[in-house]
C-alpha positions as CSV (number, residue, x, y, z in Angstrom):
1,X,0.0,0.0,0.0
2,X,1.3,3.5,-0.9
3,X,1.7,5.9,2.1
4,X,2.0,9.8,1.7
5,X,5.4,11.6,2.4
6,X,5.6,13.1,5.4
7,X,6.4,16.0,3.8
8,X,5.8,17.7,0.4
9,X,8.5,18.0,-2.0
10,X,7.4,21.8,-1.3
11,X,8.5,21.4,1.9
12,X,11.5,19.3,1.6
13,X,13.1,22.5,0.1
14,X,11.9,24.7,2.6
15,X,13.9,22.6,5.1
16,X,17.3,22.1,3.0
17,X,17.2,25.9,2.3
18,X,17.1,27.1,5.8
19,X,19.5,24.7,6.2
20,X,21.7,25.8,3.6
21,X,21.2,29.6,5.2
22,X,21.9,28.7,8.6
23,X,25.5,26.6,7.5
24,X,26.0,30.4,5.1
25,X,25.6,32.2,8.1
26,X,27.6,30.1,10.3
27,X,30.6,30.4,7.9
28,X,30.6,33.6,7.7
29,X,30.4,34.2,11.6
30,X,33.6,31.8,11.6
31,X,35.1,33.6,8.4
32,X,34.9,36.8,11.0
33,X,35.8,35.4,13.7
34,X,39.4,33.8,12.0
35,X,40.0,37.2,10.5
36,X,39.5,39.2,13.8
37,X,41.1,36.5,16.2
38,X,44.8,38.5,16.7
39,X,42.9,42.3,16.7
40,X,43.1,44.2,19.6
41,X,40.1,46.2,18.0
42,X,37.8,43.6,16.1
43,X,36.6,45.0,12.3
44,X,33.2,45.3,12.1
45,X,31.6,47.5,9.7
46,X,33.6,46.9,6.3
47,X,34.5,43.6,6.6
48,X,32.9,41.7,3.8
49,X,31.5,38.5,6.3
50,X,30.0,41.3,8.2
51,X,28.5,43.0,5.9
52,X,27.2,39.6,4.1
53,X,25.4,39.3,7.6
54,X,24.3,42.6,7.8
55,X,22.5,41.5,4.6
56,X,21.2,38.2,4.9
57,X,19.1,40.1,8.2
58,X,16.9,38.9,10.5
59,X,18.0,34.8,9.6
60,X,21.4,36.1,10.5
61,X,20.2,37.8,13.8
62,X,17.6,34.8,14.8
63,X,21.1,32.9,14.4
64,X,23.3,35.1,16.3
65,X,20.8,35.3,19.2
66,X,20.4,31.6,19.4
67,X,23.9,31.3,19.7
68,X,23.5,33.5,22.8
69,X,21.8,31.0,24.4
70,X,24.3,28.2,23.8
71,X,27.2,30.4,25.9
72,X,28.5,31.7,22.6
73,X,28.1,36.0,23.1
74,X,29.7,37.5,20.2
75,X,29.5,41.1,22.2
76,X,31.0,42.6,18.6
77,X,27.2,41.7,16.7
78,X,25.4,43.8,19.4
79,X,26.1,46.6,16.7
80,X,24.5,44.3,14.4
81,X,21.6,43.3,16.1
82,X,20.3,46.7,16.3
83,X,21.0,46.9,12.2
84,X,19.1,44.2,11.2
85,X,16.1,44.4,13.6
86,X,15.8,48.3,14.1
87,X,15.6,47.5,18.0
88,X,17.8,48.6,21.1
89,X,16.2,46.4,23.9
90,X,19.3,47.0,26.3
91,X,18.6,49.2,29.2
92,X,21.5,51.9,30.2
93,X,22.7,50.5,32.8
94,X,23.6,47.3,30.9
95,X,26.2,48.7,28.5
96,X,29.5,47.0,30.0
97,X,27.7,43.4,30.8
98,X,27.8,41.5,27.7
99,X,25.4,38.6,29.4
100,X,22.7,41.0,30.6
101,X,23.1,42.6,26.9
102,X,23.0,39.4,25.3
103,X,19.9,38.5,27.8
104,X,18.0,40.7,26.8
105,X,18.3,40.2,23.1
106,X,17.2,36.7,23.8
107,X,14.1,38.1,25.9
108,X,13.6,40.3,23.3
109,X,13.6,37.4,20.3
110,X,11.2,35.4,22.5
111,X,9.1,37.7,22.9
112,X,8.9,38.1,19.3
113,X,8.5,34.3,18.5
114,X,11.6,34.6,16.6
115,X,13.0,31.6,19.0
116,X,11.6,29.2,21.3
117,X,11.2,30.1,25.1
């Protein structure tokens, strides 16, 4: 007897292209991160993985910010962030603490539905 797929062919290629985004994005964040390893002062604005990023948006920041999560605060994005989404949820009094900061951007994408609680 012949079953139905589990998912469409439709869907199928929703799934391999977020995945092929998400392993862009990550290579990128890695291409940055080899290029800025020995800088006292990392490059941000100008540097053609940043900029790619800066591009790609709100998949890039969904990324970044779920990376937060797992330990991995990449304080030099916070810049970013604010780019791509047009938001500042940091409070004054959090500008030197790069886990508050990067707690509140996960508050903030939760709240949003951009990730899961």
């Amino acid at each position: 007897m012949d079953q139905a797929p589990c998912l469409t062919q439709e869907e199928i290629e929703k799934i391999k292209e977020r995945r092929l985004q998400e392993f862009k994005i990550r290579c990128l964040l890695r291409q940055w991160e080899k290029d800025n390893l020995q800088l006292t002062v990392p490059v941000t604005n100008g540097h053609p993985a940043y900029e790619e990023l800066l591009d790609i948006g709100m998949p890039a920041a969904i990324l970044i910010i779920s990376d937060f999560r797992r330990g991995k605060v990449r304080n030099h994005f916070f810049s970013a962030l604010r780019r791509i989404t047009n938001a500042n949820p940091i409070p004054l009094w959090h500008h030197t603490d790069d886990e508050s900061i990067a707690g509140n951007w996960i508050r903030w994408a939760i709240d949003r539905k951009l990730i899961q609680p």
